[in-house]
VOBA-1610 file (N, C-alpha, C; in pm, whole numbers, padded with zeros to 5 digits, always signed):
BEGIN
Unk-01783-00978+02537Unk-01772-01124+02546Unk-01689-01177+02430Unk-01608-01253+02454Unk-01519-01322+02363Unk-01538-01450+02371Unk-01562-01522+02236Unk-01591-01687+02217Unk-01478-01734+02127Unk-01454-01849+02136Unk-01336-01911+02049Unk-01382-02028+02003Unk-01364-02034+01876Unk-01453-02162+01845Unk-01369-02254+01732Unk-01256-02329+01791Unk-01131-02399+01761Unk-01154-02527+01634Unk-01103-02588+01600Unk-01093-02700+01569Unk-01051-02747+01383Unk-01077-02858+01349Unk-00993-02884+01234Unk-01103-02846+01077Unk-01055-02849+01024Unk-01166-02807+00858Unk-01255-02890+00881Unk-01372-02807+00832Unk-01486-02883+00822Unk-01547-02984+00908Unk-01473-02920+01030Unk-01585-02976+01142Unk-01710-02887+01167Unk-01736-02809+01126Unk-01848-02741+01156Unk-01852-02611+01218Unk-01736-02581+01241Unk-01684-02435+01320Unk-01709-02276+01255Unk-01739-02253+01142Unk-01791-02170+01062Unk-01958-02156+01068Unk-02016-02263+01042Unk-02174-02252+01054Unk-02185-02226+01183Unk-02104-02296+01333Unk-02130-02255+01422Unk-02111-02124+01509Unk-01996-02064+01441Unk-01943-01959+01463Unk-02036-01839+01430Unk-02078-01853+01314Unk-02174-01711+01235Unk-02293-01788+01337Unk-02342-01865+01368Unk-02507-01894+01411Unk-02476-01783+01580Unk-02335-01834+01651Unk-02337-01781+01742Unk-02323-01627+01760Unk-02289-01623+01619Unk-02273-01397+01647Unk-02370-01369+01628Unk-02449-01445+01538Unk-02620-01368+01529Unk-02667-01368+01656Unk-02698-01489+01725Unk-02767-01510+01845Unk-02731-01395+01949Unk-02561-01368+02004Unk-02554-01288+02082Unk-02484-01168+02034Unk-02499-01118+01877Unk-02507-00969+01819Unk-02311-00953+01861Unk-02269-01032+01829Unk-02103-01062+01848Unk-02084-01036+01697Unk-01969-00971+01710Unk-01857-00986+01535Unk-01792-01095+01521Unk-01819-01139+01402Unk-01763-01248+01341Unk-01609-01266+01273Unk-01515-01321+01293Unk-01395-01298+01293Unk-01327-01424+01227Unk-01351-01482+01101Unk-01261-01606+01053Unk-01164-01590+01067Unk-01097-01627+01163Unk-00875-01580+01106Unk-00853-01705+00980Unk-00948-01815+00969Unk-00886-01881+00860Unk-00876-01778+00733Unk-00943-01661+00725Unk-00962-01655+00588Unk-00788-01551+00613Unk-00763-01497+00695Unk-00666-01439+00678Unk-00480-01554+00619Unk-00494-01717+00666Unk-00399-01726+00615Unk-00425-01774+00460Unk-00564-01755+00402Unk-00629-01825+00279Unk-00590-01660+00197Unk-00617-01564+00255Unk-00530-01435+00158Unk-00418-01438+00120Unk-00347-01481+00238Unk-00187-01495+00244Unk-00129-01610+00132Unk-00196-01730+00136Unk-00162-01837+00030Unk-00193-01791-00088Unk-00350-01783-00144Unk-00380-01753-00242Unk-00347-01643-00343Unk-00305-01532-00238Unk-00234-01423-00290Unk-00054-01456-00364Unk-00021-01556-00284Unk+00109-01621-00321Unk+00116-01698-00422Unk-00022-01731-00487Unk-00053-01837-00549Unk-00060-01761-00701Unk-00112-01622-00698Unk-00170-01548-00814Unk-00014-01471-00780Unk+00108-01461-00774Unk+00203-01405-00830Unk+00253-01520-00800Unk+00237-01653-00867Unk+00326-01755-00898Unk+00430-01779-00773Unk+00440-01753-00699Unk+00511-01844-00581Unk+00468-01954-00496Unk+00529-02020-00457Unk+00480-02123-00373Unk+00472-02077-00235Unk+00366-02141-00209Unk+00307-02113-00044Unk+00405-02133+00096Unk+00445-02185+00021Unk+00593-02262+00147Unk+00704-02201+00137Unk+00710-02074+00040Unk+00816-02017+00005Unk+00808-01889+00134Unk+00916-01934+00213Unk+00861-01828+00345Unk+00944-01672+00304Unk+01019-01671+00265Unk+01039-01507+00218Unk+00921-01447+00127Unk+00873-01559+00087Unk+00750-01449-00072Unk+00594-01461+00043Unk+00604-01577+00151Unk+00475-01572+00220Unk+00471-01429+00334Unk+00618-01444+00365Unk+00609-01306+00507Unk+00588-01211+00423Unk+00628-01147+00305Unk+00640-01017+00249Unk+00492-00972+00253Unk+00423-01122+00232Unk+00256-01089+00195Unk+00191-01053+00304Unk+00260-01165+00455Unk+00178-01143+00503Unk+00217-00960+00575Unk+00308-00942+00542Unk+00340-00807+00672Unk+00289-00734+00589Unk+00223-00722+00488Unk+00117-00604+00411Unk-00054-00634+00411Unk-00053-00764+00481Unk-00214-00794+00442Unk-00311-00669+00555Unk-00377-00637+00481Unk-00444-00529+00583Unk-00613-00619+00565Unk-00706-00612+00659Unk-00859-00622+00664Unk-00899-00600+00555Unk-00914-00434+00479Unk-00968-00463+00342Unk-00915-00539+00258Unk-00772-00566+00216Unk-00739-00646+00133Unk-00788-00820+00145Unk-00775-00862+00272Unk-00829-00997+00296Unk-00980-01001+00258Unk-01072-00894+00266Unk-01219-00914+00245Unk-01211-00893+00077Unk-01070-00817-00005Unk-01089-00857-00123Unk-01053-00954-00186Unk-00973-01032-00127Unk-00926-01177-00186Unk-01023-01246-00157Unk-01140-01268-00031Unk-01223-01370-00023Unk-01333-01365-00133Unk-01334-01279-00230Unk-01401-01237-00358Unk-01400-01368-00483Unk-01244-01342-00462Unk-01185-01433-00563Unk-01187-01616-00536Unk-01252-01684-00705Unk-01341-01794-00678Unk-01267-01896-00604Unk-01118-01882-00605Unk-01027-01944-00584Unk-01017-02009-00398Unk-01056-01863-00333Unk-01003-01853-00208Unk-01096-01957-00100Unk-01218-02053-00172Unk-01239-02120-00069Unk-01257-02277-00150Unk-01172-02285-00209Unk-01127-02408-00298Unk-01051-02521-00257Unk-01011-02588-00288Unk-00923-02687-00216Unk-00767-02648-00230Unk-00781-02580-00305Unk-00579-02560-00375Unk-00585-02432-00258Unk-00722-02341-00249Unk-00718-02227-00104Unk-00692-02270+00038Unk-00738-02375+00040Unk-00762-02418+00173Unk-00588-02490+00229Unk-00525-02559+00140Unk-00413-02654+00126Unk-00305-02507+00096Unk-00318-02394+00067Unk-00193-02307+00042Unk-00230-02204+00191Unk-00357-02207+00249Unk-00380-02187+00331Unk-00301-02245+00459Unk-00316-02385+00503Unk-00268-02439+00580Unk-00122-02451+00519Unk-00048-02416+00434Unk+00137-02399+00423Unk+00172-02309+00480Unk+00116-02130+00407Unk+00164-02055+00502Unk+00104-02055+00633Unk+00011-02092+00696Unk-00019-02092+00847Unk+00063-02182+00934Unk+00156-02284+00842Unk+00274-02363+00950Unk+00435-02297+00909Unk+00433-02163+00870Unk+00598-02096+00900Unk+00520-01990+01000Unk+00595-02036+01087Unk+00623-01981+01231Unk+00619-01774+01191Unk+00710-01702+01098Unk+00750-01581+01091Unk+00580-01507+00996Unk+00534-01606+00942Unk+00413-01575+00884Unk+00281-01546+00981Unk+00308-01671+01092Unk+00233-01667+01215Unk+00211-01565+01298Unk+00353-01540+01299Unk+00369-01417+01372Unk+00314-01304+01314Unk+00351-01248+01172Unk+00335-01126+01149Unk+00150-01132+01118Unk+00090-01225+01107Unk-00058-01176+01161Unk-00120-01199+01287Unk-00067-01241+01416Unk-00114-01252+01535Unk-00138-01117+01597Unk-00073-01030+01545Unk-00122-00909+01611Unk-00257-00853+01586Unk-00265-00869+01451Unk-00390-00826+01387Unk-00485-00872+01438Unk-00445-01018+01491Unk-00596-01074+01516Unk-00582-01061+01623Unk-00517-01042+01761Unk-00571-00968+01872Unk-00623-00872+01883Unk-00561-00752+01795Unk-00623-00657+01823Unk-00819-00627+01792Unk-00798-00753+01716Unk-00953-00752+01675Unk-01086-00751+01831Unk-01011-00815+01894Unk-01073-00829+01988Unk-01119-00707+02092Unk-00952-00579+02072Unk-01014-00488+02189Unk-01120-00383+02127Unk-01154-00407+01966Unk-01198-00333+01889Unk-01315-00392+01831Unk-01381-00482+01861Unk-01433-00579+01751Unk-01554-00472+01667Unk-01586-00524+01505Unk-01670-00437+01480Unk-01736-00509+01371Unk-01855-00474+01323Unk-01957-00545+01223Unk-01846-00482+01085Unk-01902-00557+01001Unk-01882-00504+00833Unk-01920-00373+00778Unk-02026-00365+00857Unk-02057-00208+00814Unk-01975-00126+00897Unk-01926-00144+00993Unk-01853-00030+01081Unk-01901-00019+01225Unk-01991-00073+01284Unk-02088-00072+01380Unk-01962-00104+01490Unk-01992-00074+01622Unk-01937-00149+01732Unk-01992-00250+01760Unk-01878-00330+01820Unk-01986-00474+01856Unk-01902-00504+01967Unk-02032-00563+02099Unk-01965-00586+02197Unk-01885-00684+02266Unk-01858-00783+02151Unk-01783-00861+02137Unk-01755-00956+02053Unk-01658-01095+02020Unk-01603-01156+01904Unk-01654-01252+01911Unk-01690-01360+01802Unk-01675-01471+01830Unk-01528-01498+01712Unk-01485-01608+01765Unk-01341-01659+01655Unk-01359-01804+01609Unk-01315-01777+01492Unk-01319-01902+01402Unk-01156-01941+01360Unk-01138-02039+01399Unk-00965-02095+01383Unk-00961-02205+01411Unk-00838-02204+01460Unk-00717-02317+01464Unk-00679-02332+01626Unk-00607-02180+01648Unk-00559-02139+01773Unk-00614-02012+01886Unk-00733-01989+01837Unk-00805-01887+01874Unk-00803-01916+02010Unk-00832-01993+02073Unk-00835-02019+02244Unk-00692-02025+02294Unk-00607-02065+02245Unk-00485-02118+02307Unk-00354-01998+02238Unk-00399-01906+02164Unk-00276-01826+02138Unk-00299-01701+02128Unk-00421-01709+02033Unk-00494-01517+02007Unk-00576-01463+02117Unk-00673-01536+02168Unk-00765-01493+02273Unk-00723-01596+02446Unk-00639-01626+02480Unk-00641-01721+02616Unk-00732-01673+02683Unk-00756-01521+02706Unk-00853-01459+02746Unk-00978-01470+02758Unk-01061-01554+02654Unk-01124-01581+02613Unk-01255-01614+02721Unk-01396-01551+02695Unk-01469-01594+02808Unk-01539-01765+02804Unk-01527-01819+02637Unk-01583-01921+02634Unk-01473-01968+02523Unk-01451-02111+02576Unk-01345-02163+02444Unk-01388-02306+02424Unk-01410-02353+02243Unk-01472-02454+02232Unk-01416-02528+02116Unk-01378-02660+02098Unk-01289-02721+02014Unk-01396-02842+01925Unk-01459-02818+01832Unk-01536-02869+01741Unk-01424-02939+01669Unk-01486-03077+01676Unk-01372-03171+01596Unk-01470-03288+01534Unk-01451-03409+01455Unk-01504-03495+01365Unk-01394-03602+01303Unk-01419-03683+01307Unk-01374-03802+01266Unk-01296-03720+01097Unk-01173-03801+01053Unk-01120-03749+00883Unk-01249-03789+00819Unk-01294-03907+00807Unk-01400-03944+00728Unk-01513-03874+00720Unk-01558-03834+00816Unk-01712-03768+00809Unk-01656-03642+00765Unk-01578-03581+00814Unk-01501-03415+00735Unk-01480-03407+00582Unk-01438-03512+00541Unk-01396-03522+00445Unk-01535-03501+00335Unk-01667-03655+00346Unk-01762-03630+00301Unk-01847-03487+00297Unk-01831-03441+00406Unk-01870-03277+00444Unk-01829-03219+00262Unk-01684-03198+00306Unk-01605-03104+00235Unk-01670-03153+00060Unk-01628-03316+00038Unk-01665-03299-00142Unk-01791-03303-00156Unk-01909-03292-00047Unk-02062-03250-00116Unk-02003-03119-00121Unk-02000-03019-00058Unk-01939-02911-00076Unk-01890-02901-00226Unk-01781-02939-00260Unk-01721-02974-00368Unk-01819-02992-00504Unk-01875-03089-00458Unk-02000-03177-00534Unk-02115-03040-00567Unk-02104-02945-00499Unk-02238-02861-00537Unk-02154-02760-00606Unk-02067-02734-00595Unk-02005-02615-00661Unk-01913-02658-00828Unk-01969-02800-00804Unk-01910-02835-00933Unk-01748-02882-00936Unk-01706-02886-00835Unk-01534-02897-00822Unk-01542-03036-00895Unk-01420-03096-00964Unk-01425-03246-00979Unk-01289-03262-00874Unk-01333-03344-00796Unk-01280-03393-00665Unk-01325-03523-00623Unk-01263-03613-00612Unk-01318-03715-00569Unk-01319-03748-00444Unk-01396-03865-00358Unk-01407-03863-00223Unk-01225-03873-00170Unk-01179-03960-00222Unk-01063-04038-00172Unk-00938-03898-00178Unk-00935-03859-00273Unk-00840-03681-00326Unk-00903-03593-00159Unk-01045-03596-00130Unk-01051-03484-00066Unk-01032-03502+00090Unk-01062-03669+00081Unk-00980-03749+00268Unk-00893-03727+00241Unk-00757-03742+00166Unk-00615-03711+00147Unk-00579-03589+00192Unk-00663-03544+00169Unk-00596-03362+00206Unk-00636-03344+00301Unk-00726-03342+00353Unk-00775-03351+00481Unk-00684-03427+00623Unk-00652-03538+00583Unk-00538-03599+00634Unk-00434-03512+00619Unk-00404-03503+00536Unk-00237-03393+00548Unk-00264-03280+00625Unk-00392-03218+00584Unk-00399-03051+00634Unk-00429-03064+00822Unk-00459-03191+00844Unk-00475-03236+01007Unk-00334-03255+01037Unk-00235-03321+00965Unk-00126-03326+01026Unk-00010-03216+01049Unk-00022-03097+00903Unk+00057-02970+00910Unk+00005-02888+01036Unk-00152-02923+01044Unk-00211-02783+01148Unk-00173-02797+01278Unk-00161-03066+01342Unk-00115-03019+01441Unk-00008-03048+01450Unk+00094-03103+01372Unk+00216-03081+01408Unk+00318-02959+01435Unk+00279-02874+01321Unk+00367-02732+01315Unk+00400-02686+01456Unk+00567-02612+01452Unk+00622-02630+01582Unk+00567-02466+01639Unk+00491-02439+01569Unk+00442-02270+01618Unk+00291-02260+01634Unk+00244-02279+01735Unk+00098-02295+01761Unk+00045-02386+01684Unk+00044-02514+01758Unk+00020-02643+01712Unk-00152-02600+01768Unk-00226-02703+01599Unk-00382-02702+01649Unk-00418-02797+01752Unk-00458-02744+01875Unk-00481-02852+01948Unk-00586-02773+02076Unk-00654-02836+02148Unk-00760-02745+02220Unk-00717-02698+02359Unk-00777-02589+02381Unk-00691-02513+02486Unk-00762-02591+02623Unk-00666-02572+02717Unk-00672-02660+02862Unk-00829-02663+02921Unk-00868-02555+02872Unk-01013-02544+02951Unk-01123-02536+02869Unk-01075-02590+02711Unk-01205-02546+02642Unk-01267-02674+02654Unk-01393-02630+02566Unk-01499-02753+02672Unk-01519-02848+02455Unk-01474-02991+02472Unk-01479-03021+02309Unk-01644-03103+02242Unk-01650-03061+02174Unk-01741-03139+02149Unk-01719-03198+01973Unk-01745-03365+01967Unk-01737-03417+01819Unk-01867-03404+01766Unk-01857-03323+01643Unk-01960-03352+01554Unk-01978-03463+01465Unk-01939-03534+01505Unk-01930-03686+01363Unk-02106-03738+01357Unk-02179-03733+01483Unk-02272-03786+01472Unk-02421-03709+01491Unk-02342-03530+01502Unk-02448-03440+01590Unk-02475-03351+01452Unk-02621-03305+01428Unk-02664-03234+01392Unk-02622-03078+01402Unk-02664-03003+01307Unk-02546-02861+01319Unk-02675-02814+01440Unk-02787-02832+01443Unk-02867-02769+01523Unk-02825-02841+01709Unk-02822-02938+01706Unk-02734-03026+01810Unk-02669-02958+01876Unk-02528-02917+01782Unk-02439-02861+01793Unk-02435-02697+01858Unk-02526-02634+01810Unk-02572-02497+01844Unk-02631-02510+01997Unk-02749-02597+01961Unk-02791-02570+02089Unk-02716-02648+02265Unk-02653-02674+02219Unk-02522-02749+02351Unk-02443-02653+02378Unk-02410-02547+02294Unk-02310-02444+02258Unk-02410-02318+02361Unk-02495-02308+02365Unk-02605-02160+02379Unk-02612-02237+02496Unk-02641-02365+02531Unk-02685-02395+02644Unk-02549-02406+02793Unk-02438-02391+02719Unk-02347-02354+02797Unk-02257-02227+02855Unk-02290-02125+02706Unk-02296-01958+02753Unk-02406-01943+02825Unk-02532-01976+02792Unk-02632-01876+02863Unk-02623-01986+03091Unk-02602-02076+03043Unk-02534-02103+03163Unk-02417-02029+03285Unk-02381-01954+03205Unk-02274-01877+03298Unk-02308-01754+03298
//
């Protein structure tokens, strides 16, 4: 079984994503963190993220273990991670050279320890509409900038970041407009996925609308 579970930062697509691999014993598959290796790694040999010759070089070497060792580093789920994240994920040649990877995840999927697993769930951008079309369930979790935003600087707020509310809507705004404008798999929800806004729904809400529409089919 393959799930796709789409939509913009900090709508809730991560908590919902891991709740749903536990429930149906699925591998868990962030592709965000793969373009957050790719930036951040660009970031710690001083290049800029937008620099598409120093971003492809990175990305056509990023292998699985290396991405599970950059998500180590304190950096990689930060705001400067998340914002060098979404640069290289809008050059098109960067796009490319990890789309393979993340298909293939699918005919293979497997736990952290090594286990087989009988299927994915995906956490992204374009997971329904470019990596998996295939997909047996596709779902586009989205939220108002404002309520995302507050999300993100309690976030912020507990880890000590100094960020202010207004700095972390700003980026949020931009990182909505690079993800859906970019002319190479624009973020946007695939024809048949089914959307639901979290602006006003509980993460438990959210889960159980989600379970109540797999175990439906």
């Amino acid at each position: 079984m393959i799930v796709t579970i789409d939509g913009p930062a900090a709508a809730g697509k991560g908590t919902l994503a891991a709740k749903i691999s536990q429930k149906y014993d699925l591998a868990y598959f962030d592709t965000g963190m793969i373009y957050r290796a790719v930036g951040l790694k660009a970031i710690l040999e001083n290049q800029s993220p937008e620099n598409e010759t120093a971003a492809l070089k990175i990305a056509q070497n990023m292998t699985f273990p290396l991405m599970m060792e950059m998500s180590k580093h304190p950096d990689f789920r930060s705001a400067s991670g998340g914002s060098a994240a979404s640069k290289v994920s809008a050059i098109p040649s960067v796009r490319q050279a990890l789309l393979q990877m993340q298909r293939d995840f699918a005919k293979s999927p497997r736990f952290p320890d090594g286990r087989s697993a009988k299927g994915v769930v995906y956490d992204g951008r374009d997971a329904g509409t470019v990596i998996c079309p295939q997909a047996d369930f596709k779902f586009f979790i989205t939220a108002t900038p404002e309520v995302r935003a507050m999300r993100r600087f309690k976030e912020y707020q507990q880890k000590g970041l100094a960020l202010s509310y207004e700095e972390v809507l700003s980026q949020t705004k931009e990182r909505d407009a690079r993800d859906s404008s970019r002319s190479s798999a624009p973020m946007k929800p695939a024809e048949d996925a089914v959307i639901i806004d979290t602006s006003t729904l509980s993460v438990d809400e959210v889960y159980q609308k989600v379970c109540e529409i797999i175990d439906s089919k």
